[in-house]
C-alpha positions in Angstrom: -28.7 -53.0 -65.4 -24.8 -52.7 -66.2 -23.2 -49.6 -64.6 -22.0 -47.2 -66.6 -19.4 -46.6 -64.2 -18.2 -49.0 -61.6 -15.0 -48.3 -59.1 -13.4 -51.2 -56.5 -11.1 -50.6 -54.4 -9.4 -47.5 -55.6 -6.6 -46.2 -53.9 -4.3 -43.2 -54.4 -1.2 -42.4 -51.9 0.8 -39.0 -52.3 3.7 -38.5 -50.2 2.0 -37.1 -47.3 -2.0 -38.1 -47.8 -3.5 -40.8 -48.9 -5.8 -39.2 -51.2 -8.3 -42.0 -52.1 -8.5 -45.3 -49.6 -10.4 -48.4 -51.0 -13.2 -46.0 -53.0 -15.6 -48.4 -54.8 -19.0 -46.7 -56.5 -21.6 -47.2 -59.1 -22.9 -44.9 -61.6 -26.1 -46.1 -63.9 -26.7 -45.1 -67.1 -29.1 -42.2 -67.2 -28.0 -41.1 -63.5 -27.0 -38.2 -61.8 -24.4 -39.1 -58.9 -23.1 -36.8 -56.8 -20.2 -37.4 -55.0 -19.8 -35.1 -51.8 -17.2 -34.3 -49.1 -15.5 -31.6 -47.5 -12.2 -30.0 -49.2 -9.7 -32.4 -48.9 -11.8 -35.7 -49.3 -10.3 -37.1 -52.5 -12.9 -36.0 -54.7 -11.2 -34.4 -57.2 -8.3 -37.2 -56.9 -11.0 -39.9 -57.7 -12.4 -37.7 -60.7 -9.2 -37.7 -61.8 -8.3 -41.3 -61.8 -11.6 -41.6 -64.0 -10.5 -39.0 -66.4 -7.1 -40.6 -66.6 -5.3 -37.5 -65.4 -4.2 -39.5 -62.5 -3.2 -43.4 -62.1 -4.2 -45.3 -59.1 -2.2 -47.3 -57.0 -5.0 -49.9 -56.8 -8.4 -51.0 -57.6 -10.4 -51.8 -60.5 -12.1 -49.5 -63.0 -15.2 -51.1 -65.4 -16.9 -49.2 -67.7 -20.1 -50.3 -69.9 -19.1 -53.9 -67.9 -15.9 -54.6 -69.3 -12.4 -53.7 -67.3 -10.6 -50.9 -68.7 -7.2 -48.7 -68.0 -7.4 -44.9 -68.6 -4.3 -43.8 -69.6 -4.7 -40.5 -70.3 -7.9 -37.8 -70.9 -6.9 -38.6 -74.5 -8.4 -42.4 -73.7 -10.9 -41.1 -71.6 -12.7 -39.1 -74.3 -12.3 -42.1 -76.6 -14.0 -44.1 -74.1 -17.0 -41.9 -73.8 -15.4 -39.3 -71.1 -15.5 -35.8 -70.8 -14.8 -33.3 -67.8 -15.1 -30.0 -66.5 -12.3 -29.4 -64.0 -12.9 -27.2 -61.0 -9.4 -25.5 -61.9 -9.8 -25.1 -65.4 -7.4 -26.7 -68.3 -7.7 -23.9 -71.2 -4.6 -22.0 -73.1 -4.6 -18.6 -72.6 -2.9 -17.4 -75.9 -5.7 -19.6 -77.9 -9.0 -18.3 -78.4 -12.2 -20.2 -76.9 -13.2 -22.3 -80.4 -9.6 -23.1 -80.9 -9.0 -24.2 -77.2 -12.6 -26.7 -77.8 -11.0 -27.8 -81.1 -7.8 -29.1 -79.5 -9.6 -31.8 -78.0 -11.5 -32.6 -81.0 -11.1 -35.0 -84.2 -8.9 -33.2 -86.2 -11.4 -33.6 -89.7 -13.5 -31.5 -87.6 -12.6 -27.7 -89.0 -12.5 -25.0 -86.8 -14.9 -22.8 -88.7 -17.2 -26.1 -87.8 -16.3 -26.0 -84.3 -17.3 -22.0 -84.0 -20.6 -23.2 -85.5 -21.2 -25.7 -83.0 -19.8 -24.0 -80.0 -22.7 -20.9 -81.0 -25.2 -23.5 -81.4 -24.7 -25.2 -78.3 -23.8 -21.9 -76.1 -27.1 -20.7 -77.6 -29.1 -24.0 -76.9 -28.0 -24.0 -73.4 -28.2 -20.6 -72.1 -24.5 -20.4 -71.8 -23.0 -17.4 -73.6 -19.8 -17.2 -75.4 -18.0 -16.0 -77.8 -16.1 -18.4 -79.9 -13.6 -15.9 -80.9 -12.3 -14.4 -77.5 -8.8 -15.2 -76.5 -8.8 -17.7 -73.2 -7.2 -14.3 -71.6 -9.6 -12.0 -71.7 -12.1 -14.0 -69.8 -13.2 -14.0 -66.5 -13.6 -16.9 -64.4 -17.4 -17.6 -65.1 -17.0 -17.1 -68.6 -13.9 -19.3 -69.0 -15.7 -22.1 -67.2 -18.5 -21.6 -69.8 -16.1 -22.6 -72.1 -15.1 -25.6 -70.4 -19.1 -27.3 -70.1 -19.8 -26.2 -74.0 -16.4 -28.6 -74.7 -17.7 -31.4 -72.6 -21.1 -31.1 -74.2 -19.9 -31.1 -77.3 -18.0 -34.3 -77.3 -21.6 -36.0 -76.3 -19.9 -38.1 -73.8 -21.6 -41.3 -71.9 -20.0 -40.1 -68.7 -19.9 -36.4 -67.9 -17.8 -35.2 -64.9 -18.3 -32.2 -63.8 -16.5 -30.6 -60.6 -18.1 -28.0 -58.8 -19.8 -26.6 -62.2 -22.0 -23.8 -60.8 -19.5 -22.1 -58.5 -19.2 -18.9 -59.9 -22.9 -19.3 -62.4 -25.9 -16.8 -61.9 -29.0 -18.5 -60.5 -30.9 -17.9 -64.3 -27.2 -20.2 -65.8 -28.0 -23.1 -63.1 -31.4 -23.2 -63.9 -30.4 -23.7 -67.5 -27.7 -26.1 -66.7 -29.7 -28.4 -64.6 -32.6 -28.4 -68.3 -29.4 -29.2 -70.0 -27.8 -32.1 -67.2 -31.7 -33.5 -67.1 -32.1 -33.9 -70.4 -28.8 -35.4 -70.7 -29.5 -37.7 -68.2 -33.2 -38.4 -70.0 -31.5 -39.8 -73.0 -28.8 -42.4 -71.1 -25.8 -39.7 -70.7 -24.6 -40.8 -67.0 -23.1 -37.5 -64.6 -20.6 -37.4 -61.6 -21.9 -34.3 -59.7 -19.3 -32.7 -57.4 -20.4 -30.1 -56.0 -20.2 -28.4 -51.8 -23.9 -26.8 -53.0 -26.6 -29.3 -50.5 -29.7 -27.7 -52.6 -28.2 -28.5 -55.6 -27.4 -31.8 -55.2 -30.9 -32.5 -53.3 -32.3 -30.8 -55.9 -30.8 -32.4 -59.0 -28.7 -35.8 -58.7 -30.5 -39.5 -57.8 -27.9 -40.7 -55.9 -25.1 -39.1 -53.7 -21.8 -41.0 -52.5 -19.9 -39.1 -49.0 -16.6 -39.4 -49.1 -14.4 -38.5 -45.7 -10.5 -38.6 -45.4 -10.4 -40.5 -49.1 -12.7 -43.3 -47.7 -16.4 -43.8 -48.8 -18.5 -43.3 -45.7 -22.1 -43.7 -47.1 -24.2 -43.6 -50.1 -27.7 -41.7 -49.6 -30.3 -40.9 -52.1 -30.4 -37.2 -51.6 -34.0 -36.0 -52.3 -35.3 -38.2 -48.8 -32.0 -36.0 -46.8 -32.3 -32.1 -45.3 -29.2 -29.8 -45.5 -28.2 -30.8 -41.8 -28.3 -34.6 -42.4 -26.1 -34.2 -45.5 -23.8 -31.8 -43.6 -23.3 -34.6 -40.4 -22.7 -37.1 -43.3 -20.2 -34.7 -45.1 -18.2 -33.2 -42.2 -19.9 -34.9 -39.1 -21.4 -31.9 -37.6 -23.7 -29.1 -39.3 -22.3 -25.7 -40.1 -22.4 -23.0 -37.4 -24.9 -20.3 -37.5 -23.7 -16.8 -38.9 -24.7 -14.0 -37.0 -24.6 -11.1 -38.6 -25.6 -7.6 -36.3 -26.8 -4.8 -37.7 -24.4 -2.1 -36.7 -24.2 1.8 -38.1 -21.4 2.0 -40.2 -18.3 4.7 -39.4 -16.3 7.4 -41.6 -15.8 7.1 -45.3 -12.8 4.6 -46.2 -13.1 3.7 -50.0 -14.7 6.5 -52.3 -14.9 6.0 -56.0 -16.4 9.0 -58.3 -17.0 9.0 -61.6 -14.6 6.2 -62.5 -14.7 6.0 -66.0 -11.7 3.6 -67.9 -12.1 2.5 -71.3 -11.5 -1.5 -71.6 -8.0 -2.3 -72.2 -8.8 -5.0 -75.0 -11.1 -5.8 -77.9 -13.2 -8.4 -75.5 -13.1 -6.2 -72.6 -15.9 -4.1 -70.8 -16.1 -0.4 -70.5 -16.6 1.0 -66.8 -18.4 4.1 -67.3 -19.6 6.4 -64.4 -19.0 4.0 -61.7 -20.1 6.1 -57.9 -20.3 4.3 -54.6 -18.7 4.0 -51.2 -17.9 2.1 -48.6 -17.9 2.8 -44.7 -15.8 1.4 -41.7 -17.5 -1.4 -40.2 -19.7 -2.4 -43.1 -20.0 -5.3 -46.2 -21.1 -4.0 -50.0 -21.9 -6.8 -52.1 -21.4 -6.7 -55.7 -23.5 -9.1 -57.8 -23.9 -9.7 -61.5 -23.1 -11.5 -64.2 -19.6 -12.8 -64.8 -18.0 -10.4 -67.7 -20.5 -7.6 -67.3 -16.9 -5.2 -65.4 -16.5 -7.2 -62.3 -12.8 -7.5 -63.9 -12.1 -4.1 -64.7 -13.8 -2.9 -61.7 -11.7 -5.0 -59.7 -8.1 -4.3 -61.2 -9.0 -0.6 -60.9 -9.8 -1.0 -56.9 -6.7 -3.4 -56.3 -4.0 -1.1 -57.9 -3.3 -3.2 -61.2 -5.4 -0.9 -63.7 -3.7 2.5 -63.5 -5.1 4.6 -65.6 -7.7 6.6 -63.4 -7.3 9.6 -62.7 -6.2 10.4 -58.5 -9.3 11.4 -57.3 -12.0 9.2 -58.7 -10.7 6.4 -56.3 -10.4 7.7 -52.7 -9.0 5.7 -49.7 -9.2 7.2 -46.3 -9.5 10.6 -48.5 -6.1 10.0 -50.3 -6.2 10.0 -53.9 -4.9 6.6 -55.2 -6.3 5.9 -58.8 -2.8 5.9 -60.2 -1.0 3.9 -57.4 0.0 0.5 -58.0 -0.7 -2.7 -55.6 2.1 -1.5 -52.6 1.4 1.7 -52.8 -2.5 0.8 -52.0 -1.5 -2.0 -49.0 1.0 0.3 -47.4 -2.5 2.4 -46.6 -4.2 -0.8 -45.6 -6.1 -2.0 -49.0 -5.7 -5.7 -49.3 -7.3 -8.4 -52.1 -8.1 -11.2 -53.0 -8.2 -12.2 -56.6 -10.9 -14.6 -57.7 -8.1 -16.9 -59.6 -6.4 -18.8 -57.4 -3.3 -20.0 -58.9 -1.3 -18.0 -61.1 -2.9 -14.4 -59.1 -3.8 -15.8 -55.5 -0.8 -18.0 -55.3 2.2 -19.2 -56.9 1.7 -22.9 -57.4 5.7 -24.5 -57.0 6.1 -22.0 -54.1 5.4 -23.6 -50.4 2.4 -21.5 -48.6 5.4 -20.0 -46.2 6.7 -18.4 -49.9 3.4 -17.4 -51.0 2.8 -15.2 -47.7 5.8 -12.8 -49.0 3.2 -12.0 -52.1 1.2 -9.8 -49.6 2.4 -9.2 -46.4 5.6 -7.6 -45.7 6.2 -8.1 -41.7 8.5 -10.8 -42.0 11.1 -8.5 -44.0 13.6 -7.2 -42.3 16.0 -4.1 -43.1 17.7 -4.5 -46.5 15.7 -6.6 -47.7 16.4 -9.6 -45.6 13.6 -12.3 -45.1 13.4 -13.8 -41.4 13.3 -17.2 -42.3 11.3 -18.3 -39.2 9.2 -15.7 -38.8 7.8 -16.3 -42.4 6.9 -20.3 -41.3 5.5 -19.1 -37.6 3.0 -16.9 -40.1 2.1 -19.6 -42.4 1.9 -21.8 -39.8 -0.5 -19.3 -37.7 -3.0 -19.1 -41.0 -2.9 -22.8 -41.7 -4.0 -23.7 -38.0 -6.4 -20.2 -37.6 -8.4 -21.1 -41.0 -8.0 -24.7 -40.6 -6.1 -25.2 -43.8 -5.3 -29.0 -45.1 -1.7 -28.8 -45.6 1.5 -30.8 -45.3 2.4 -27.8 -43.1 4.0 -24.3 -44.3 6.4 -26.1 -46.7 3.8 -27.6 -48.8 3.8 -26.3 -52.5 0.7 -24.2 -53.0 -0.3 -26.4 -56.1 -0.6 -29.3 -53.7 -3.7 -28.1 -52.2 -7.3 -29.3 -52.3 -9.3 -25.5 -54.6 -11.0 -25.2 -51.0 -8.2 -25.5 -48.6 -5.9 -23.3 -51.1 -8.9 -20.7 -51.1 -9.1 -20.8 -47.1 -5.2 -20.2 -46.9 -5.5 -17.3 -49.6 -8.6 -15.6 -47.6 -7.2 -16.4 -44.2 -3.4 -14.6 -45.5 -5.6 -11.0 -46.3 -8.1 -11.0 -43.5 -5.2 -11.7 -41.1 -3.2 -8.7 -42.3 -6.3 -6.6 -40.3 -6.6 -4.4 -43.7 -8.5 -1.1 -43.1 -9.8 -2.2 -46.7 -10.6 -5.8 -48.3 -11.7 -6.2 -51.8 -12.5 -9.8 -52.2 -13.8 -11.7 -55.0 -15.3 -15.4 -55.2 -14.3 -15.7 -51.6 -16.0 -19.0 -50.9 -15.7 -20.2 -54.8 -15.6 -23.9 -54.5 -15.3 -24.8 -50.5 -17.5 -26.6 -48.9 -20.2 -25.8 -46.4 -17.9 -25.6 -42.9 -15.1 -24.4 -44.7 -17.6 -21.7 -46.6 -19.4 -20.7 -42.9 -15.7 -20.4 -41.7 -15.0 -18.1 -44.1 -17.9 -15.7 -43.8 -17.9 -15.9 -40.2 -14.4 -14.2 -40.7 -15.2 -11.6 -43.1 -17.9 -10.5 -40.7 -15.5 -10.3 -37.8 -13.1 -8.3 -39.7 -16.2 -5.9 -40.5 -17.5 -5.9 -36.9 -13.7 -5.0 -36.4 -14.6 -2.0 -38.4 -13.0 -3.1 -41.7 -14.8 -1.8 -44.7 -14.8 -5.0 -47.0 -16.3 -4.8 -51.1 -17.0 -8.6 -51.7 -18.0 -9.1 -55.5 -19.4 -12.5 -55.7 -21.7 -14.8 -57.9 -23.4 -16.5 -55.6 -26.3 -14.3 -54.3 -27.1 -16.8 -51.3 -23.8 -15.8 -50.0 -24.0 -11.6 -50.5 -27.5 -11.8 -48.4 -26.1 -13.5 -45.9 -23.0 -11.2 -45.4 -23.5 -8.0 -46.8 -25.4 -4.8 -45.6 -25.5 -3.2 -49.1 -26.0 -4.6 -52.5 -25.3 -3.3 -55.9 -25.2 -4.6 -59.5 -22.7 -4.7 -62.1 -23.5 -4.6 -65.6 -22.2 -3.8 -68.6 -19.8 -1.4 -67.0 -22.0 0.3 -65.2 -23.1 0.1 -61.4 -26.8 0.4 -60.1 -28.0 2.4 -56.8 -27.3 1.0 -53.6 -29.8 -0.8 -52.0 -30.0 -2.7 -48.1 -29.9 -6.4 -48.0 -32.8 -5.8 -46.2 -35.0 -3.9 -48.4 -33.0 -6.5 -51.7 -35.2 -9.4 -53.4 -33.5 -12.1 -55.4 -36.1 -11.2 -58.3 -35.0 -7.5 -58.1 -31.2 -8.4 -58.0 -31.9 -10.6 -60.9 -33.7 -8.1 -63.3 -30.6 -5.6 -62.3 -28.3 -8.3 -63.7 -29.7 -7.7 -66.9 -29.2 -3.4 -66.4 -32.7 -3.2 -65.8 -33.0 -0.4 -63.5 -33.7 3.5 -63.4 -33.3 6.7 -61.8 -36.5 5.4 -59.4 -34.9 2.4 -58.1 -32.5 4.7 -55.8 -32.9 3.6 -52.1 -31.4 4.7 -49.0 -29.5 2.1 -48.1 -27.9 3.6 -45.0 -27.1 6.4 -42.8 -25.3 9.1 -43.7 -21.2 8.5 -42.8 -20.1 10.0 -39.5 -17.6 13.4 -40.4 -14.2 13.0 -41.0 -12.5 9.7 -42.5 -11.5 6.3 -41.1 -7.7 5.7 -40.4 -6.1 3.2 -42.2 -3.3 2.5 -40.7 -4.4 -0.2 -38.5 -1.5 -2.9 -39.0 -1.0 -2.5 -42.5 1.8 -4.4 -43.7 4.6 -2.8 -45.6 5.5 -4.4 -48.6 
């Protein structure tokens, strides 16, 4: 049979990497290919060439047999094309439908395109809102955006990077209906993704890719975890150990947080009670756009509107301080979008360290030059970040390693608080290990950490305490070990009562953590 998609010799050099190094693969009509490899292994580089976002240096490119040049996306989807980029390529002023109609035949109407995007969002389980502006989206729902385009250009080829990164269990299921029967009537897939059950689970074929070379093509349903992991980064992930430990005094407090959404699209938070203890992880799960955003600007300083004394760190009132105000007492976060929030994208990673932490500025405002590369030099080597070195713009950064560098820059500042979102959103499996073995030192430490996260795999491996967000509201606290994926799933949907209250832990020792332990001050 004629590949769909067949790749020789494909080679990509930037100044200080050579990206891809001789890749050649074969994709057959009606497959699902994965293509795996650690952050930093030219996947993304390759996906691009395909799309035509990127021109190689060398190598050949067939597709339906005959030799083709992709000049652009444009030629890409005219060939048959489509993508979904890991780091999404939407306008943020334009609403969802007009964003999908951008990349559409321009006979097609836009009251024709909302149709279809409904019919299609309903069709696959995947739900959005045609009208929504890009802006008031959060990350799940924007990528939802992103597959409904792709599927609606019925493409011969879909790419689709890390696709279920920050999707509930009950979305993937319905995504891999949708990819199967796809791939039932002749549509072929590329499959990127760092998830081993997924791609055992899901694709025919898998290609590993190391250092931009092809090191071995596996069909993935006869391979465990650990064989795909030696093939991937030559060793399997370590082990987490996560001790159960009794938690200290009080250090975040929130009561009766109640803010009305601050849009038409938004979510109201209404009544929203917990706490978090020194030396302990809450895990927030549920559904992207149920007030994971709201919550989140609220906790980090950027939503100022609640009142003093519905958000409580180390007993201080703080609902109406802003970001500085909140680090100075030892509250750090991390956003869930990378560039534009996370990072900068033209500033070098030494830059991007001045976003957050302040000990590298002297009196008057002076920056010490040097002591602002020893620092990003310090987190590159401590996370094991692939980088140029401290210089290297932000925006030149594999997702993964610009995630690890982002992480690593808060957990390093020793925070007596860390709010984290998505904080192992599209890394793979060492890098993903590496980062939750660090989030559980920095608990062990006696951090208190609130880690709001999509992938449910990860909060029962980390956290002690669970909760669910949905629509605005938050359910009882219950122990990771008393929690059941089924029971975490129906509270996705705000299925849950007064009887569901558990005890989830012992009561707080008197008196309330300090939270002065290293802050930075800036």
């Amino acid at each position: 049979m004629t590949p769909r998609l067949e790749l020789s010799g494909i080679s990509k050099q930037y100044p200080s990497v050579r990206a891809n190094d001789g890749v050649s693969l074969a994709v057959q009509p009606g497959a699902i290919h994965a293509v795996l490899g650690e952050n930093g292994a030219g996947k993304s580089t390759l996906m691009k060439i395909i799309y035509g976002a990127v021109q190689p240096d060398a190598g050949q490119m067939r597709f339906n047999g005959q030799a083709v040049r992709v000049a652009s996306p444009a030629a890409a989807r005219r060939l048959g094309i489509a993508m979904v980029f890991q780091h999404f390529s939407l306008f943020d002023t334009l609403t969802a439908a007009e964003n999908v109609w951008l990349g559409l035949e321009r006979s097609t109407t836009l009251a024709d395109v909302s149709r279809r995007i409904g019919e299609v969002a309903h069709s696959y389980g995947l739900d959005i809102d045609p009208a929504r502006p890009v802006h008031t989206l959060s990350v799940g729902e924007r990528q939802r955006v992103e597959i409904v385009r792709a599927l609606l250009a019925e493409p011969q080829l879909l790419i689709l990077d890390e696709p279920t990164s920050v999707l509930t269990p009950q979305a993937v299921d319905k995504l891999f209906a949708t990819l199967r029967r796809l791939a039932a009537a002749g549509t072929s897939i590329l499959y990127i993704s760092h998830k081993l059950d997924e791609i055992r689970a899901l694709c025919h074929r898998c290609t590993v890719m190391r250092a931009g070379k092809v090191t071995g093509e596996v069909d993935p349903t006869r391979e465990s975890n650990a064989s795909l992991s030696r093939l991937m980064i030559g060793a399997e992930p370590p082990e987490l150990r996560r001790e159960q430990r009794r938690p200290g005094a009080t250090v975040l407090e929130v009561r009766g947080l109640a803010l009305a959404r601050q849009d038409h699209f938004g979510v109201d938070l209404d009544g929203i009670d917990f706490e978090v203890r020194a030396g302990e992880i809450l895990g927030v799960a549920g559904v992207s756009g149920n007030g994971q955003q709201e919550l989140l600007a609220a906790l980090s300083g950027e939503d100022r509107r609640a009142p003093p004394a519905s958000i409580r760190l180390a007993g201080r009132p703080l609902g109406d301080q802003g970001p500085r105000a909140r680090r100075r007492l030892g509250l750090h976060f991390v956003p869930e979008e990378r560039l534009g929030r996370g990072a900068v994208p033209e500033m070098s990673l030494a830059q991007n360290t001045l976003l957050t932490r302040g000990e590298t500025v002297r009196r008057g405002g002076w920056i010490a030059g040097g002591a602002v590369q020893a620092l990003a030099r310090r987190l590159i080597e401590r996370f094991q970040v692939k980088a140029a070195g401290p210089d290297a713009a932000a925006r030149s950064l594999s997702g993964g390693n610009l995630q690890k560098f982002i992480v690593g820059r808060e957990i390093d500042a020793r925070p007596a608080l860390l709010v984290v979102a998505q904080p192992t959103w599209g890394v793979d499996v060492g890098a993903a290990a590496l980062i939750r073995g660090e989030l559980l030192a920095l608990r062990d430490a006696g951090c208190a950490l609130v880690v709001v996260s999509e992938e449910l795999d990860e909060l029962f491996e980390i956290a002690d305490r669970l909760v669910v967000i949905a629509k605005g509201r938050l359910s009882p606290s219950l122990a990771v070990a008393e929690a059941t994926v089924e029971r975490i799933g129906e509270w996705m949907s705000g299925l849950w009562g007064a009887a569901d209250a558990v005890p989830a832990a012992p009561p707080p020792a008197p008196g309330h953590a300090a939270a002065s332990r290293g802050a930075p001050h800036a």
